[in-house]
N, C-alpha and C positions, 0 to 999 in steps of 0.2 A: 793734304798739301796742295792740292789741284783740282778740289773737290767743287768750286766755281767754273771750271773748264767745260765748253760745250765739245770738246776734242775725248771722242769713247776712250771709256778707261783702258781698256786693252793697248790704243793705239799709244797712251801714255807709256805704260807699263813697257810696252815695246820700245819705247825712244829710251827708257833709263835703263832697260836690258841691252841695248846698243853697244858695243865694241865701236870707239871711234880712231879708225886706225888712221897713222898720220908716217906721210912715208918721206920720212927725215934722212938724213945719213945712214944715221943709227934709228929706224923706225922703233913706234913705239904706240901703244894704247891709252886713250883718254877714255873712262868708265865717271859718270855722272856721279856725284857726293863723292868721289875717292879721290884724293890728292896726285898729283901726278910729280914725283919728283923730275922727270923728265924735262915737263910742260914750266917747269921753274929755275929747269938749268937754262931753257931754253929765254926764256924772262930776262934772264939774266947776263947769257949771250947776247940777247939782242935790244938789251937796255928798255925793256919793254915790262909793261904790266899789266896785260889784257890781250887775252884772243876770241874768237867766234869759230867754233866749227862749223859751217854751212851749206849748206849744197841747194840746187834748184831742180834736184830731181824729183820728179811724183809729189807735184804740188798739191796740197790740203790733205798729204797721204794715199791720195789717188794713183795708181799705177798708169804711166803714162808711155808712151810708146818712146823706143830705143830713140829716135831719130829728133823728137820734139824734146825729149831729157838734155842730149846732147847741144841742141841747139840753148837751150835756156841754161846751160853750163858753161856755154862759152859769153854768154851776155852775161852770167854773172862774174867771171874770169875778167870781161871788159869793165865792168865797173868797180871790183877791187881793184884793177891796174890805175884806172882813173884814178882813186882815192889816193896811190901810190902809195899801198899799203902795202905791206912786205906777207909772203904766204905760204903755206905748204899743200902740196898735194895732199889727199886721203880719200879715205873712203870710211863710212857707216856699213857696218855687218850686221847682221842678224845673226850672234852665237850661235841659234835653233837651224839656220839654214832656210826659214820660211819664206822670208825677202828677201827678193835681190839686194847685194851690195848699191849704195850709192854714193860713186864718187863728190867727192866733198872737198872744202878748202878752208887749213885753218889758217885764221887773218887777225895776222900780229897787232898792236897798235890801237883797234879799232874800239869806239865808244860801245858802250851798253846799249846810248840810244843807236848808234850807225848802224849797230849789227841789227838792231830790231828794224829799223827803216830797211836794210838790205832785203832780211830775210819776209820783211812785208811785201816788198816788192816785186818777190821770185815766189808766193804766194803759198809760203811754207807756214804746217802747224807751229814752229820755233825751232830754235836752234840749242846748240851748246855753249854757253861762256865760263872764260874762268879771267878772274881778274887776281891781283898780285898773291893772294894766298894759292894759286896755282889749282884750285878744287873747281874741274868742270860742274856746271849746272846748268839745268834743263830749264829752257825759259822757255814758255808756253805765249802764242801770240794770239 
């Protein structure tokens, strides 16, 4: 499926073993190929048909220091606000415990390409989309 990826298979394997928790009212879990009925009530509250999970933590999967994560979260914080796109807090888990959590943001509204340009620009291996069938998938950049 990803078998043209210069991104190690492990590091894949790790992104679709991801818990991507998303801290709603009522939180809840986005799991890669699995439908989210949640992520479609939520579609549907918010007249929408498309999100990105995202974050600009440990860019190209490289662990990167507490203080520069932080700072590249709030610049990407500033340019979902920019786009005036509507969002939720989260975070990416590692089930295994091996990774840190990385706080994340999922972003309602936003195109296939926007989220791909966003997450080029905060210099991540990809992200997560799910567009109106509500089925997260792992986009490889």
């Amino acid at each position: 499926m990803f078998s043209e990826s210069a991104i190690p298979v492990a590091t894949i394997n790790a992104y679709l073993a991801t818990d991507y928790r998303v801290m709603a009212a009522e939180p809840f879990v986005l799991n890669v190929d699995h439908a989210s009925p949640e992520l479609a009530l939520r579609f549907k509250l918010d007249q929408t048909d498309s999100a990105a999970f995202i974050t600009a933590w440990n860019p190209f999967g490289e662990r990167t220091s507490e203080l520069e994560n932080h700072v590249a979260q709030q610049e990407l914080l500033a340019e979902i606000k920019a786009l005036g796109l509507p969002y939720l807090d989260g975070e990416g888990r590692d089930p295994s415990g091996q990774w840190p959590g990385e706080p994340s943001f999922l972003v309602f509204g936003i195109s296939l390409e926007a989220a791909k340009k966003l997450a080029g620009q905060f210099r991540q291996n990809g992200f997560v989309y799910a567009d109106s069938d509500a089925t997260p998938r792992l986009i490889l950049l």
